[in-house]
C-alpha positions in Angstrom: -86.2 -47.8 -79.8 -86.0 -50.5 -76.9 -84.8 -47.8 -74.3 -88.5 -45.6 -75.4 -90.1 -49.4 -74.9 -89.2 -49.5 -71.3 -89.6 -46.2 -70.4 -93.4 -46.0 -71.7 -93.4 -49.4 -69.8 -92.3 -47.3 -66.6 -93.7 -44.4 -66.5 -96.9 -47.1 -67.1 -96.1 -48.5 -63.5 -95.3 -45.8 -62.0 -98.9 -44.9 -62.3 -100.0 -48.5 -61.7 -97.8 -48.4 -58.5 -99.0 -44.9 -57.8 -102.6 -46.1 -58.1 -102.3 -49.0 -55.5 -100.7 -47.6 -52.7 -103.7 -44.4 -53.0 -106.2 -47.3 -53.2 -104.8 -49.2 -50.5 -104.9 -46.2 -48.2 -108.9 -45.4 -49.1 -109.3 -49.8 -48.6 -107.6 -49.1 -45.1 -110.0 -46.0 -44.3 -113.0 -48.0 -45.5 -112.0 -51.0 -42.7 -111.8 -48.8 -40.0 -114.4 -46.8 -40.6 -116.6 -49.0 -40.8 -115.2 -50.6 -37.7 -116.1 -47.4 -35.8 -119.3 -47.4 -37.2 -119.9 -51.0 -35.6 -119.0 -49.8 -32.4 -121.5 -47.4 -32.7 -124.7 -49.6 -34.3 -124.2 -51.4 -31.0 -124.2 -48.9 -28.7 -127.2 -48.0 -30.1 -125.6 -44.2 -32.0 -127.5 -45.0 -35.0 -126.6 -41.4 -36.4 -122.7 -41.5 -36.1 -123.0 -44.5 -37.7 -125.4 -43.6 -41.1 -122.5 -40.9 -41.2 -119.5 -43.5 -41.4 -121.3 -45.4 -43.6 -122.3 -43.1 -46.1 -118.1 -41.5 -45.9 -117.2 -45.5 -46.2 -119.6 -45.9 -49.5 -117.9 -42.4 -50.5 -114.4 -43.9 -50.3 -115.2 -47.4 -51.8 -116.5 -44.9 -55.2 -113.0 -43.4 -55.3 -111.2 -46.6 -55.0 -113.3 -48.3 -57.8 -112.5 -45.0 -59.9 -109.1 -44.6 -59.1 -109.0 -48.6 -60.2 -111.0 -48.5 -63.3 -108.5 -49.1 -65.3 -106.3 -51.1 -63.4 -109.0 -54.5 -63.4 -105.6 -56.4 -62.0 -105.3 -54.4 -59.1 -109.6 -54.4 -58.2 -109.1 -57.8 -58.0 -106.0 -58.9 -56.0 -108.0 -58.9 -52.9 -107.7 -55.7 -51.0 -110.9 -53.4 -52.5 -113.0 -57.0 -52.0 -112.0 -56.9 -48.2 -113.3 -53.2 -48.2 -116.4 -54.0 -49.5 -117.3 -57.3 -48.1 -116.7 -54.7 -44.5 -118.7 -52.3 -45.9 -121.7 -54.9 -46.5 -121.0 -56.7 -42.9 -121.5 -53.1 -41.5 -124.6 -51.7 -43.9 -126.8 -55.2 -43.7 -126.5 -54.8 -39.9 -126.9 -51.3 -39.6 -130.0 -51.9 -41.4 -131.6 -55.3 -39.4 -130.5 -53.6 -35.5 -132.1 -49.9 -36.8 -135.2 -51.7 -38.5 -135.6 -54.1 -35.4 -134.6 -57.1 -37.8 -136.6 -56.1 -40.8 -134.4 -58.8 -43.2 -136.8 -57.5 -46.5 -135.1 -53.9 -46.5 -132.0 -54.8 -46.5 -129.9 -53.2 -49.5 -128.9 -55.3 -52.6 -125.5 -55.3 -54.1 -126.0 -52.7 -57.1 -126.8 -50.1 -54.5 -123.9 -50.9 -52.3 -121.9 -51.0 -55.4 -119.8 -53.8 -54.4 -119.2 -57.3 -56.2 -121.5 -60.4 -56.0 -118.9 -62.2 -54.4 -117.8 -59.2 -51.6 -121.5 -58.9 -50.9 -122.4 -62.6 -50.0 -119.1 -62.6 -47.7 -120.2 -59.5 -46.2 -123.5 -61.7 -45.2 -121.2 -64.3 -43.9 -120.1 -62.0 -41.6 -123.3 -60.6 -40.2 -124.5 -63.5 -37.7 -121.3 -62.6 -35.7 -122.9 -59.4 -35.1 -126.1 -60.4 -34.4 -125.2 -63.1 -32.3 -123.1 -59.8 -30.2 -126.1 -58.1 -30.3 -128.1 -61.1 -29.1 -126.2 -61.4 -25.9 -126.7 -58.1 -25.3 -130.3 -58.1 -25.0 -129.9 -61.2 -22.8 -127.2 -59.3 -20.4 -130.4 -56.8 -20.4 -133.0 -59.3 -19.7 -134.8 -58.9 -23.4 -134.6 -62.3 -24.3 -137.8 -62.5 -26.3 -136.1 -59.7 -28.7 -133.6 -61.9 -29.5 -135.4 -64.2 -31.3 -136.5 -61.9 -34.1 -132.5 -61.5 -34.4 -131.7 -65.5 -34.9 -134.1 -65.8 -37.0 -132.9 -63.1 -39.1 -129.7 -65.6 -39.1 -131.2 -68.6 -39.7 -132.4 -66.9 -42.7 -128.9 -65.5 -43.8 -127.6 -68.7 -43.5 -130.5 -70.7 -45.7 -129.6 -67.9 -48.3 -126.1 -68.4 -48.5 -126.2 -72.3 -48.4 -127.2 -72.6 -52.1 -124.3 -70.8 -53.4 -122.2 -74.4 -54.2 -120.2 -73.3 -56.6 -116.2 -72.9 -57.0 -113.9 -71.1 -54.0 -112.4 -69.4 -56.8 -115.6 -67.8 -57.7 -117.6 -67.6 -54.0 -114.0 -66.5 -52.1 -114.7 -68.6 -49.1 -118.1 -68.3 -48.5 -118.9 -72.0 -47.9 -116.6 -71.9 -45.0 -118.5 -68.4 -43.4 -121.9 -70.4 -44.2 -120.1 -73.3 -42.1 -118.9 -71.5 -39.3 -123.0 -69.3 -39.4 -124.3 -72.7 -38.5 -122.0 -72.9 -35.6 -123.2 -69.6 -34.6 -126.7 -69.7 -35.1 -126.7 -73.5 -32.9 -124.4 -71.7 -30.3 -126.9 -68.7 -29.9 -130.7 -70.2 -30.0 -129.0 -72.6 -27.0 -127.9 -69.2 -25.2 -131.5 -67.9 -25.7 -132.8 -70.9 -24.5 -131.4 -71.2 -21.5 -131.8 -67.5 -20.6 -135.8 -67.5 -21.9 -136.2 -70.6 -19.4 -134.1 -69.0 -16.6 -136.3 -65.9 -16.6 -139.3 -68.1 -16.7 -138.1 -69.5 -13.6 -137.0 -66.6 -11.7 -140.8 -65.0 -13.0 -142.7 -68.6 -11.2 -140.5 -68.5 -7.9 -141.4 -64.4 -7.8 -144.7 -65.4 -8.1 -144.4 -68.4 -5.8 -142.7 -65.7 -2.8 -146.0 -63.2 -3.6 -148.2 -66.1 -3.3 -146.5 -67.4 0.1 -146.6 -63.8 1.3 
């Protein structure tokens, strides 16, 4: 009787077992696909990046399946990190194709992705608009950059409620702290550049004026 015990008990983790190391492999697709597709939002390939996205939200659907009855393994860490890269990558796919449109961004039931994943993933997204701020100042567009940090500014107010337990948030009060690093470090870039090229505009106009 005790041998049939175990072995039920086995042939229970072999499937268990089984189960992680396919979910881990989709969790490791979903990171670097949605890696690539950040590479591509920035260099402005808007369509190569819908594509990874979509194939990324594909993947994180067969993970959650493939985990469904496994609640254990969902949540010992790995298919949060998927998502909360999936979320990074969506939210600003959506603000840099919608010129920083903050009201259309999607909501957590239609990423399917935890509560928890999701606000991390929102953490994570002044980053990348700070990134994409400093590339519309290397391209003299300072004034777009605004529209950016406050799309920030408004992450960050949005997060900043959430005081409740690291076991429950995963971290987030730390992401909000280090967004309020960024967002400081970035309106003083934008400043500087905005009053630079107000300067360079009144010497032009000071030359055309001598001339």
């Amino acid at each position: 009787m005790i041998s049939e015990i175990t072995d039920s008990i086995r042939n229970d983790f072999k499937k268990k077992d089984a189960a992680r190391e396919a979910a881990l492999v989709i969790s490791r697709d979903v990171v670097r696909e949605c890696r690539t597709a950040m590479f591509s939002i920035h260099k402005g390939e808007f369509d190569n990046a819908y594509l990874l996205i979509k194939s990324s939200g594909k993947l994180l659907g067969n993970m959650n399946s493939l985990l469904e009855n496994y609640p254990d393994l969902y949540h010992s860490g790995f298919v949060e990190h998927a998502q909360q890269e999936f979320v990074e990558c969506t939210v600003v796919y959506t603000l840099l194709h919608n010129n920083a449109d903050i009201d259309n961004i999607p909501e957590p039931e239609e990423l399917n992705v935890e509560h928890a994943a999701y606000l991390n993933g929102l953490g994570d997204v002044s980053g990348e608009l700070r990134r994409h701020i400093l590339n519309l100042i290397r391209k003299d567009r300072q004034e777009e950059g605004e529209k950016y940090l406050l799309a920030m500014e408004t992450i960050h107010t949005c997060l900043m409620v959430f005081d409740f337990p690291d076991a429950m948030i995963r971290g987030l009060r730390h992401k909000t702290d280090t967004t309020r690093s960024l967002i400081e470090r970035t309106r003083g870039d934008l400043t500087t550049a905005m009053r630079q090229q107000k300067l360079e505009k009144a010497m032009k106009e000071f030359e055309y004026k001598l001339n």
